[in-house]
C-alpha positions in Angstrom: 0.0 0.0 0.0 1.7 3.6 -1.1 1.7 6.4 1.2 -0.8 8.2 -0.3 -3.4 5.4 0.1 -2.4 5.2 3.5 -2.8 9.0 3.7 -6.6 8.7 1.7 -7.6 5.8 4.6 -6.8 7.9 7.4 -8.3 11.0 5.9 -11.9 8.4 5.4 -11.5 7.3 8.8 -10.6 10.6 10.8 -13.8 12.4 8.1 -16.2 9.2 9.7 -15.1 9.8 13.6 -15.1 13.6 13.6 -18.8 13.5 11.4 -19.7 11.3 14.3 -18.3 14.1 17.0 -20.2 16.6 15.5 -23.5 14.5 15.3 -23.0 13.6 18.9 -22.2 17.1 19.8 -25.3 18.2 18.3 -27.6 15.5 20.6 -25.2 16.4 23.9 -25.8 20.8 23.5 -29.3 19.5 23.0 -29.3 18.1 26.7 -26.4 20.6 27.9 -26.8 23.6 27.2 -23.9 25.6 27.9 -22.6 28.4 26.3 -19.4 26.3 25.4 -21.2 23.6 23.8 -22.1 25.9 20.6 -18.6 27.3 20.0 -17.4 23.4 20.8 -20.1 22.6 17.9 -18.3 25.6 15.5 -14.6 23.8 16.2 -16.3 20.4 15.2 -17.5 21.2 12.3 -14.1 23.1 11.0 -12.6 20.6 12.0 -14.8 18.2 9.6 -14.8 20.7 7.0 -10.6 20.1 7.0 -10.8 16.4 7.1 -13.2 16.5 4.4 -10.9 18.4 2.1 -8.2 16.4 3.0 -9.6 13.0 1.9 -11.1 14.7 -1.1 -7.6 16.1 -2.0 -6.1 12.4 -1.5 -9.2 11.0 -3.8 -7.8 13.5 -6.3 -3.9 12.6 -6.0 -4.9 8.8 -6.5 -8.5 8.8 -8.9 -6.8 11.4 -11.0 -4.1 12.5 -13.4 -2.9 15.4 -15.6 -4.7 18.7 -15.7 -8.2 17.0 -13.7 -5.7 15.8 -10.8 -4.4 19.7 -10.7 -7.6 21.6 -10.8 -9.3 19.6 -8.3 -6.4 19.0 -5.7 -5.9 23.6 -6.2 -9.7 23.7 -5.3 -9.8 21.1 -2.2 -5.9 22.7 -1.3 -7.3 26.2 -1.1 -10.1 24.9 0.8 -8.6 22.9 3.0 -5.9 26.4 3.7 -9.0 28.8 4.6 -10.6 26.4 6.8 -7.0 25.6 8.1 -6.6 29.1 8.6 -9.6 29.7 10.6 -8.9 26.9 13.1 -5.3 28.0 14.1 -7.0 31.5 14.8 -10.2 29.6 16.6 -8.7 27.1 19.0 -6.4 29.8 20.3 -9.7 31.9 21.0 -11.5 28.7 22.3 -8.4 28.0 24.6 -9.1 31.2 26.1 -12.6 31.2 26.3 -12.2 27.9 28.1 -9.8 29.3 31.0 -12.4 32.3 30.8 -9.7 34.8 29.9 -10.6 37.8 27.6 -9.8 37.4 23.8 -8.0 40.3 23.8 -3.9 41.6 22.3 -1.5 40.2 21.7 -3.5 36.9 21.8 -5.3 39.0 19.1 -3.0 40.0 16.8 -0.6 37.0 17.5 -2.8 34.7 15.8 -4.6 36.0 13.8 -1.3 36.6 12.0 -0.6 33.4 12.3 -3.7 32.2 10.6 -2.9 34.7 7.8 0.7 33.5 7.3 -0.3 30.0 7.1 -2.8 31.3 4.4 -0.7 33.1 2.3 2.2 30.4 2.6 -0.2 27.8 2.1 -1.5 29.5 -0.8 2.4 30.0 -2.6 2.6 26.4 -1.8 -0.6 24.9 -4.0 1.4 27.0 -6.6 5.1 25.9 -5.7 4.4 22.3 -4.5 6.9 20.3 -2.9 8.7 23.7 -1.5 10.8 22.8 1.7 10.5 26.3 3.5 6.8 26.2 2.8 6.6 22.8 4.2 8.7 24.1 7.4 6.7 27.7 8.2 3.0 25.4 8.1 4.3 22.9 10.3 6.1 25.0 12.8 2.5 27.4 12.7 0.6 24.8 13.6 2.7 23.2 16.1 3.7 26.9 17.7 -0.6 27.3 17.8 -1.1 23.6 19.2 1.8 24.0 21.8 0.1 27.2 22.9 -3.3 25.9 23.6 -1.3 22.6 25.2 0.6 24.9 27.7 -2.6 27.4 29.0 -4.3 24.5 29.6 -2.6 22.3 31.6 -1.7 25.9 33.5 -4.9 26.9 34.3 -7.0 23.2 34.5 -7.3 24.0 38.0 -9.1 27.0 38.0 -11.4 26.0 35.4 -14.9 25.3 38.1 -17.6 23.9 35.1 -16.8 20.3 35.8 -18.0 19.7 31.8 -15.7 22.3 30.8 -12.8 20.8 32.8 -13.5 17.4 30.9 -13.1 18.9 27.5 -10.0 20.3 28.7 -8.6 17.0 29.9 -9.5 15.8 26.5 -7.7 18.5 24.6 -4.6 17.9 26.8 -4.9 14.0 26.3 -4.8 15.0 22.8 -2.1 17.4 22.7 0.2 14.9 24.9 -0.3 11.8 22.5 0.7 14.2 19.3 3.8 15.7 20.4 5.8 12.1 19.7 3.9 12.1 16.4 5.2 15.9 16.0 8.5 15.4 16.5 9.1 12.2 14.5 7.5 14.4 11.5 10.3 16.8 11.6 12.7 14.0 11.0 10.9 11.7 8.3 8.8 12.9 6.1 6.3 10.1 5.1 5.6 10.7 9.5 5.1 14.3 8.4 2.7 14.0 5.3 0.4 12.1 7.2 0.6 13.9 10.6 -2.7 16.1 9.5 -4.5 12.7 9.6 -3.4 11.6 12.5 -4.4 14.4 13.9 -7.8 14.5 13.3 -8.0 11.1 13.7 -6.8 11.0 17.3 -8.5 14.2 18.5 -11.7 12.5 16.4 -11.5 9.6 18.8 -10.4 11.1 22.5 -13.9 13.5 21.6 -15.9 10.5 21.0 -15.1 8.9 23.6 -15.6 11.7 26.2 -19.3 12.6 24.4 -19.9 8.9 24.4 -19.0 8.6 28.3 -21.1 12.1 28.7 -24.2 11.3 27.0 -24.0 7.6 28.8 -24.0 9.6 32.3 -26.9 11.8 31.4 -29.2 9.5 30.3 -27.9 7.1 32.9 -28.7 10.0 35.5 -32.4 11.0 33.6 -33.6 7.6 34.3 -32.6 7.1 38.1 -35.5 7.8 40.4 -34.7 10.9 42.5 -33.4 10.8 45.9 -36.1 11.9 48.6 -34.2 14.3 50.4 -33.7 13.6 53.8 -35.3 16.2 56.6 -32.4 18.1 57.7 -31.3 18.7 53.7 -34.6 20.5 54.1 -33.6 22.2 57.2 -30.4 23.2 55.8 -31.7 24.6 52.1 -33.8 26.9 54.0 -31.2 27.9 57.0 -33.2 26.8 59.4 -31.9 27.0 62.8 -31.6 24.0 65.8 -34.4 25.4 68.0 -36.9 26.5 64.7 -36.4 23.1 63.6 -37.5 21.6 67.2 -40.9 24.4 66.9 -41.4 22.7 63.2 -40.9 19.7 64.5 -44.1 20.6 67.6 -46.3 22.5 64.8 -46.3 18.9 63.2 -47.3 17.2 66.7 -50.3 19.8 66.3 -49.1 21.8 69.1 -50.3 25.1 69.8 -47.8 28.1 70.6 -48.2 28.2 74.6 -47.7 24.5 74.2 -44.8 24.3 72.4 -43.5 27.2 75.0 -44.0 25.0 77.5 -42.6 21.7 75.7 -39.3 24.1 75.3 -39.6 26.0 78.5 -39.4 29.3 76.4 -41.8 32.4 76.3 -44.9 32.4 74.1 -43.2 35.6 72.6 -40.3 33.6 71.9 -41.8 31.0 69.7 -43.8 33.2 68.2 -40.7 35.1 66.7 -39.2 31.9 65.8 -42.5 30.8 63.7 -42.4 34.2 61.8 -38.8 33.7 61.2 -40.0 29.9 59.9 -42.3 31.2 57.9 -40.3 33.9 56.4 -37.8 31.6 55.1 -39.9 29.1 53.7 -42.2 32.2 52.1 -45.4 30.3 53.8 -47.8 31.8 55.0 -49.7 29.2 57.8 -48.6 26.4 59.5 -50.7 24.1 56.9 -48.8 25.4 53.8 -45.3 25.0 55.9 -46.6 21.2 56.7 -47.4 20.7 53.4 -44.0 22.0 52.2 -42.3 19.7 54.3 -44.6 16.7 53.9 -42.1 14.9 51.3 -39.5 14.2 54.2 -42.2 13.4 56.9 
């Protein structure tokens, strides 16, 4: 099997797994809807936008020949180079949106030159194929842009509180660490570095899957359990209910009048009286039959 039908099954494999993210993704911001999810949704579907154009642009180099090979592989190249483009400049901005940190300079202006350079080299390269210092100023963009994200991340995993959020980070760094072997043996052999693009789709495409797979398992897992019946002092506690209001809720439910639960606490009238308006102001009830029935789930 040649390299480049090597390349063309990776590109069909990574297109199928990261088609499969994005439907996924779809179904899980349906059930979570988080602000993240959607911009999550926008890097999924760049991110099958580029390993469509890849395979295509394999499909081309093997189906085709002459002047039909050239015009096709320019049109999926240039494709493949804007969307490329626009993910260097978007998972710098999603890296920072994740930590919560404002998309602001020299983030900015750092990568969004970037993204530009890559276009405009990537561009001379569909024209000068083959070109070493092209080959070189791509691959170092990408990894400078894929080192960056790597590096925040693990910095700032700590601090990030959404416990969702946090996963998707983990993933992203799980990711990162499994490429950077791959990475480095591409600068040294350059069938490795042909087909890194692949492989990195292709292992992103499956760490995602398996964390929306494990996600949507745990929500539907969770929908179908029965809900706990919270115990009495949970109920206590949710409303900052007090020791000695919860023994004069505890004598309302006996049926107890206020002298009598005065005397069953050998406190003033006056006093319980205050504490049953207090009762009744943090519960927002208004008599003791609507703070009975409020409570009657933990009776």
């Amino acid at each position: 099997m040649t390299v480049a039908s090597i390349h063309l099954l990776l590109n069909i494999i990574a297109f199928a797994i990261v088609g499969m993210d994005l439907a996924l993704a779809i179904v899980y911001s349906w059930f979570r809807k988080f602000p993240w999810t959607n911009i999550f949704l926008v890097f999924l579907a760049s991110l099958l936008g580029c390993t469509g154009m890849q395979m295509l642009v394999s499909w081309s180099d093997i189906s085709f020949s002459g002047l039909t090979s050239f015009v096709l592989m320019t049109i999926w190249k240039s494709l493949f180079i804007a969307d490329g483009a626009f993910i260097l400049t978007f998972i710098a901005y999603f890296t920072t949106w994740i930590i919560a940190h404002p998309w602001r300079n020299p983030y900015k202006t750092i990568f969004i030159s970037s993204s530009l350079i890559y276009f405009v080299v990537g561009i001379f390269s569909i024209v000068k194929p083959n070109n070493m210092v092209f080959d070189a100023i791509e691959y170092i963009l990408g990894g400078f842009v894929l080192l960056f994200c790597l590096v925040v991340l693990i910095k700032n995993l700590k601090g990030i509180e959404n416990k969702d959020v946090r996963l998707v980070s983990k993933v992203i760094i799980i990711a990162g660490l499994i490429l950077i072997p791959i990475a480095i043996f591409g600068i040294f052999f350059k069938v490795v570095r042909d087909l890194l693009s692949a492989i990195i789709y292709l292992c992103f495409g499956i760490i995602v899957l398996v964390f929306l797979f494990l996600a949507l398992r745990k929500h539907f897992t969770e929908a179908n359990k029965e809900p706990e019946k919270p115990t009495l002092e949970e109920f206590f506690e949710r409303f900052h209910i007090t020791d000695r209001e919860a023994e004069i809720i505890l004598e309302i439910k006996k049926g107890l009048t206020a002298k009598e639960i005065a005397s069953e606490l050998n406190i003033s009238v006056n006093t319980v009286n205050n504490h049953i308006a207090n009762i009744f102001s943090k519960t927002e009830v208004r008599s003791r039959i609507d703070l009975l029935n409020l409570f009657q789930e933990v009776w």
